[in-house]
N, C-alpha and C positions, 0 to 999 in steps of 0.2 A: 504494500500500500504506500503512497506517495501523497502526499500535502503540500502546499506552500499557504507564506502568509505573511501580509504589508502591512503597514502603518503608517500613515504620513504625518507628523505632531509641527509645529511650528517650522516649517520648511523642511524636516529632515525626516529621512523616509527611514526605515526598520524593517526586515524581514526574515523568514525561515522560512528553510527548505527540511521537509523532517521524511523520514522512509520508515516503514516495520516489517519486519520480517519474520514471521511465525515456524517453527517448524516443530513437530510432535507436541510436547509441553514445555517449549520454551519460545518466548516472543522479545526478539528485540531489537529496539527503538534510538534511531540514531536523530540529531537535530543537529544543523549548520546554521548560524546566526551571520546576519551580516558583518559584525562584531569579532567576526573569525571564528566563535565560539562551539563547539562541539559536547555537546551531550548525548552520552550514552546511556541506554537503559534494559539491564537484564532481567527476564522475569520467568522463573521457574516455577510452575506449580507440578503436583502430585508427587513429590521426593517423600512428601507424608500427608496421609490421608487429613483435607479441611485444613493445607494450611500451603502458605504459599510465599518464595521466596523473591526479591525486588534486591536487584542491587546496579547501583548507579554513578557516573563520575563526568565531570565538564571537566573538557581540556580548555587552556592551557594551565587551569586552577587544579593542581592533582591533590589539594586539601580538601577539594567540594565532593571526593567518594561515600560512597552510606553503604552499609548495609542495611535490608529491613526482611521482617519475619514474622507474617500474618496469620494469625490461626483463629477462624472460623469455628464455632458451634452453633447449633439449631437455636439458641438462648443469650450466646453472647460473642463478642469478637475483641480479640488482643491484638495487640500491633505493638511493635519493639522497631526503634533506627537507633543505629549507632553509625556514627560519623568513622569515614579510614582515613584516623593522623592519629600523634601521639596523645593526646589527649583532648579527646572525642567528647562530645553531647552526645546523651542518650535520652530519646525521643521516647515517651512510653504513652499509650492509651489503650481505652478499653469501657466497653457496651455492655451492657445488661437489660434482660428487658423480655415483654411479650409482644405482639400488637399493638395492646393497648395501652400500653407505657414502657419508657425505656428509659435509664441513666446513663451518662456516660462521662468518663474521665480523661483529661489528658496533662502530662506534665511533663518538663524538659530540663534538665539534669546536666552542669558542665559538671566534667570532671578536674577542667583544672582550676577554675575557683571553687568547687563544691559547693556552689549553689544554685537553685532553682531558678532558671532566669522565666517559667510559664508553668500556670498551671489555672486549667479552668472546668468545671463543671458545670453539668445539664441535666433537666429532665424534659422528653416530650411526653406526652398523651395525645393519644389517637383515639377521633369517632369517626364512625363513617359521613358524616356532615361537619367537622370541626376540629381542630388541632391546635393544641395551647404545649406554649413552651417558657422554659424559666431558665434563664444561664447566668451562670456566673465566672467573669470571664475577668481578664488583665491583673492580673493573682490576686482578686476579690477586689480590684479597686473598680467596676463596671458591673451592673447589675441590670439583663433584658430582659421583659416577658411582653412575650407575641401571642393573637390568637387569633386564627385566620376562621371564614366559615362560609358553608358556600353557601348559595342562594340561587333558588331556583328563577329568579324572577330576576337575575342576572344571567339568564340562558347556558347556567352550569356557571355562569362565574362566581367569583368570592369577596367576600370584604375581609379587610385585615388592618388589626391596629396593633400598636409597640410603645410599649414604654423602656427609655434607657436612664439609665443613673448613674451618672458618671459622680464618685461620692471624693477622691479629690478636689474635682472642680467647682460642687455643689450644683453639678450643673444634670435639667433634665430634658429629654427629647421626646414628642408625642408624637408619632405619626400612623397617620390612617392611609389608606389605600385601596383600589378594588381593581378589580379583573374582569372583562364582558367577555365573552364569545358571539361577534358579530356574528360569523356561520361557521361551519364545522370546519374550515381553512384560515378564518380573520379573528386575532385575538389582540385587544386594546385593554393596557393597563395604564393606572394615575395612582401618583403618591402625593403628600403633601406633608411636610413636619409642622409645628409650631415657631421654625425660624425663618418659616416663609418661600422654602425650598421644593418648586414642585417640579416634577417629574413625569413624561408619559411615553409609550411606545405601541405602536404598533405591529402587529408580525403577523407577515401572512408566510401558508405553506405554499410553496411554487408545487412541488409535485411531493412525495413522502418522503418526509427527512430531509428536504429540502426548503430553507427558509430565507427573508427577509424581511430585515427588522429596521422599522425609523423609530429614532429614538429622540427626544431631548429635553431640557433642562433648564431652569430660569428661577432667579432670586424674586419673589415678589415683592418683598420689599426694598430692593434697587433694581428698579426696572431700567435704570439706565446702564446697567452692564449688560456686555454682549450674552446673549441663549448658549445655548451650548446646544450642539446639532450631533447626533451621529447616525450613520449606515452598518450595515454588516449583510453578508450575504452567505451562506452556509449552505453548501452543494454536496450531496452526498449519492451516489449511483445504488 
C-alpha cells in the first residue's frame, strides 16, 4: 500500500510519502518526510496468543527507537513502551471495563530523573442513546466531563456538551455542540465554547470510504480577525 500527503502553512509546503508492507503476521511501515526524515515501523502479532508486538525508530534520531507490547483480553487491555537509549521512558496503560463502562489508566515513567512526567485517568459509560465520560488528565491538574446523546429529530444526529477545569488557572470551558445527518452521504457539525470560539464542518462521502470535508473556524468575539478555513480530501479504493 502506498500514501502521500501535503501541507501548505504560511508559504511552506510539508509532505510524506509513507509504503506498508504486510507479509504472514508481520506489517511494516516505512515514512519519508520532506524533512529527510524516515520512520520505520514493525508490527508482529501472534508470537503469543491476544497480544501483539510494535517496534519503531526515525532516522536520523537513532534515540527516537521504542519498543511496545500489547496484550489484549475479552475485559481488559495493557500496553507497555519502553524507549531504545540508555535511559529510557516507560510508557505504561491499561483498560478495564464491560460495555457499559470502562476505566482506564495511563502513566509515563523516566528512568533517568525517576519521575512521573504523565499520568491521567478515565471512566466512560455507554447507553445505546448516550455516553458520559469523566477524565482526569495533566497529572490531576485538568479535570473533563462530556456527554454526548443522540437524537432522533437530528436525523441520527447528537448533541454534546463538556465541561473542562483547568484548577491551576482557575480557569473553566463550557462547550456544546451537535451533529445532523443531512442524508445518509452529508454530515454537518457546530461547536461553540463560552470564549466565543465556534466551529463547523461539513463532510460529505464521495463514494465508500471516500470523503470530503470543509471545515472552519472564527472568534466571535473579535470578528475582526481572519476565519480560519480548511479542506481535506481522503481517497480510499
Amino acid at each position: 500500500a502506498l500514501a502521500s500527503n501535503i501541507v501548505n502553512k504560511g508559504g511552506l509546503s510539508f509532505g510524506d510519502v509513507a509504503a506498508q508492507y504486510k507479509h504472514q503476521n508481520a506489517v511494516v511501515d516505512f515514512k519519508l518526510d520532506t524533512e529527510s526524515n524516515i520512520l520505520t515501523t514493525l508490527t508482529i502479532t501472534d508470537l503469543h496468543p491476544s497480544a501483539k508486538t510494535v517496534a519503531s525508530f526515525k532516522l536520523p534520531d537513532y534515540n527516537s527507537g521504542k519498543l511496545e507490547v500489547q496484550y489484549f483480553h475479552e475485559h481488559a487491555t495493557v500496553a507497555t513502551a519502553v524507549g531504545l537509549k540508555k535511559s529510557p521512558a516507560v510508557d505504561f496503560s491499561a483498560t478495564i471495563g464491560t460495555p457499559g463502562i470502562a476505566f482506564g489508566a495511563e502513566a509515563s515513567y523516566v528512568t533517568s530523573s525517576g519521575e512521573f512526567t504523565k499520568y491521567n485517568a478515565g471512566v466512560n459509560m455507554t447507553k445505546p442513546d448516550s455516553n458520559a465520560s469523566v477524565v482526569l488528565a495533566d497529572k490531576g491538574d485538568s479535570l473533563k466531563v462530556s456527554y454526548l446523546h443522540h437524537l432522533n429529530q437530528l436525523n441520527g444526529g447528537a448533541v454534546v456538551g463538556e465541561i473542562a477545569r483547568k484548577f491551576s488557572t482557575n480557569e473553566n470551558t463550557l462547550t456544546v455542540g451537535c451533529s445532523y445527518l443531512v442524508d445518509p452521504h452529508t454530515l454537518v457539525k457546530a461547536k461553540l465554547n463560552n470564549h466565543g470560539n465556534l466551529g463547523a464542518l461539513v463532510q460529505h462521502e464521495l463514494r465508500p470510504k471516500s470523503f470530503l470535508t470543509i471545515s472552519g473556524a472564527f472568534d466571535t468575539k473579535a470578528l475582526e480577525k481572519t476565519p480560519k478555513f480548511g479542506l481535506a480530501l481522503s481517497l480510499k479504493p
